[in-house]
C-alpha positions as CSV (number, residue, x, y, z in Angstrom):
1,X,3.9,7.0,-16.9
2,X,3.0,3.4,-17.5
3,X,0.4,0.8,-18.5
4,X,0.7,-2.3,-16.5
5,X,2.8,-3.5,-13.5
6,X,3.7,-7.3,-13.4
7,X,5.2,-8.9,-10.1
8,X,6.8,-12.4,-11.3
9,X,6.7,-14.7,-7.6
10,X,9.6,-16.2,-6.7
11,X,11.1,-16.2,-3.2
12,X,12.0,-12.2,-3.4
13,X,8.6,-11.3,-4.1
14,X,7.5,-12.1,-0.5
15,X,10.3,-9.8,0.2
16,X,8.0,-7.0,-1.1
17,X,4.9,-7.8,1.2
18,X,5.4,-4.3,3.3
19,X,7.2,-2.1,1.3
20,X,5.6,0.8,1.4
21,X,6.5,2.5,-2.3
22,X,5.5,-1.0,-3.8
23,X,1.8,-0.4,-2.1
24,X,1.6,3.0,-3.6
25,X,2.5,1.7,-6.6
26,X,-0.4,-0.7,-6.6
27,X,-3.3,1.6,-4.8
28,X,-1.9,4.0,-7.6
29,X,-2.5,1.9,-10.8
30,X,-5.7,0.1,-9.2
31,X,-7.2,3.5,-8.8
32,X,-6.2,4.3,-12.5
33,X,-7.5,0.9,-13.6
34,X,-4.3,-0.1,-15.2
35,X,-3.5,-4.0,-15.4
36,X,-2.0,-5.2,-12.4
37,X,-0.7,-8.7,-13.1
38,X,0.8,-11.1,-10.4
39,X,2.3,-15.1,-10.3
40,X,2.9,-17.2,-8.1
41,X,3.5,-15.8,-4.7
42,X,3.4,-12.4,-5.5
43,X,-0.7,-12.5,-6.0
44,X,-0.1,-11.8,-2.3
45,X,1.6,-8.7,-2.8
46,X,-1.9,-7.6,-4.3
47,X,-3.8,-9.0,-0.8
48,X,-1.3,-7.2,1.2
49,X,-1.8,-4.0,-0.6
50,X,-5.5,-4.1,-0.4
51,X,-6.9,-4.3,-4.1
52,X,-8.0,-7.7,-4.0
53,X,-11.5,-7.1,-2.8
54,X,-14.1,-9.4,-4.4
55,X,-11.6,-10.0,-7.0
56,X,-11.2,-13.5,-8.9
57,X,-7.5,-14.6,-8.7
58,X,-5.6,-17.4,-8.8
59,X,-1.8,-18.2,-7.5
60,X,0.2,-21.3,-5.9
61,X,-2.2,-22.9,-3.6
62,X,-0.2,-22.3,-0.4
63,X,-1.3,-18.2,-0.7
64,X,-4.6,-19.3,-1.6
65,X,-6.0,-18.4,2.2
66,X,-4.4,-15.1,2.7
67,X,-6.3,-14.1,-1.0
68,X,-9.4,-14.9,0.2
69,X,-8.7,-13.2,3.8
70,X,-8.1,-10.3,1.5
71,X,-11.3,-10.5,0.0
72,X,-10.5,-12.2,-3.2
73,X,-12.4,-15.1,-4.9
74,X,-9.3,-17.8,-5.3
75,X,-10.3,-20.2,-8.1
76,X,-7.5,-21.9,-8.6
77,X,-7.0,-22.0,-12.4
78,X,-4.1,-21.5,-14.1
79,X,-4.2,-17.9,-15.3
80,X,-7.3,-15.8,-14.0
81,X,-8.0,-11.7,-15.4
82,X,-10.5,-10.1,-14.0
83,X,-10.9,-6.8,-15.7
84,X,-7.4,-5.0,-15.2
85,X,-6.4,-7.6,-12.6
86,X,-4.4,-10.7,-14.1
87,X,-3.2,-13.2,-12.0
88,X,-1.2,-17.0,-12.4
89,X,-0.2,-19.7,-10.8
90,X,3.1,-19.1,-11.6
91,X,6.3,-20.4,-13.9
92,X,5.4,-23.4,-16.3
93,X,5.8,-23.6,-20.2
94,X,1.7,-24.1,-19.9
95,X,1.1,-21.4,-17.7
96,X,3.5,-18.7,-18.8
97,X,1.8,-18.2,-22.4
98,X,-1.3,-17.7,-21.2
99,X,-0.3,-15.4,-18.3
100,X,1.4,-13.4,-20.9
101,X,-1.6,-13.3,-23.7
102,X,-3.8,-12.4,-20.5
103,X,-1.6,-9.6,-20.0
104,X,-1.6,-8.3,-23.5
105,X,-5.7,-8.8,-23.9
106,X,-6.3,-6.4,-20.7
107,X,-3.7,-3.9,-22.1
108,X,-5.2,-3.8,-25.1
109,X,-8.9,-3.7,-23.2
110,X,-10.0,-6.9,-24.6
């Protein structure tokens, strides 16, 4: 049982690009339209599971072409939602605030 699932980047995160249970994870919560939230590197976590289709998303620029060879509309901003989806460009005292109230506003539906 849970609400969201966040995957903070960093250089494990590419570490969970094919694990399998991880992918689950994410085709479970996407098909439950629970808040799926991502920075920095691990948006690509989201394109390598699938759920990124016509999605707008954001992340560190160097993962901006595998998002959009997932499907995703990269924009580039610092923190993107789209519906459950929440997305950042990762660590930064004016990015991290807003990545979390993004957070919060989809849990709550807002």
């Amino acid at each position: 049982d849970f609400s969201a699932i966040i995957f903070v980047g960093g250089t494990g995160a590419t570490s969970l690009l094919s694990a399998r249970p991880v992918r689950d994870l994410i085709h479970e919560a996407a098909a439950q339209r629970k808040v799926i939230a991502a920075s920095g590197n691990a948006p690509a976590i989201l394109a390598e599971a699938g759920v990124l289709k016509a999605s707008h998303v954001t992340g560190v620029p160097e993962i901006q072409s595998t998002l959009v060879q997932a499907g995703a509309v990269y924009t580039g901003r610092p923190v993107e939602r789209d519906g459950p989806l929440v997305t950042s460009m990762g660590p930064g005292p004016q990015i991290v605030p807003g990545f979390v109230q993004a957070i919060l506003d989809a849990l709550g539906g807002a």
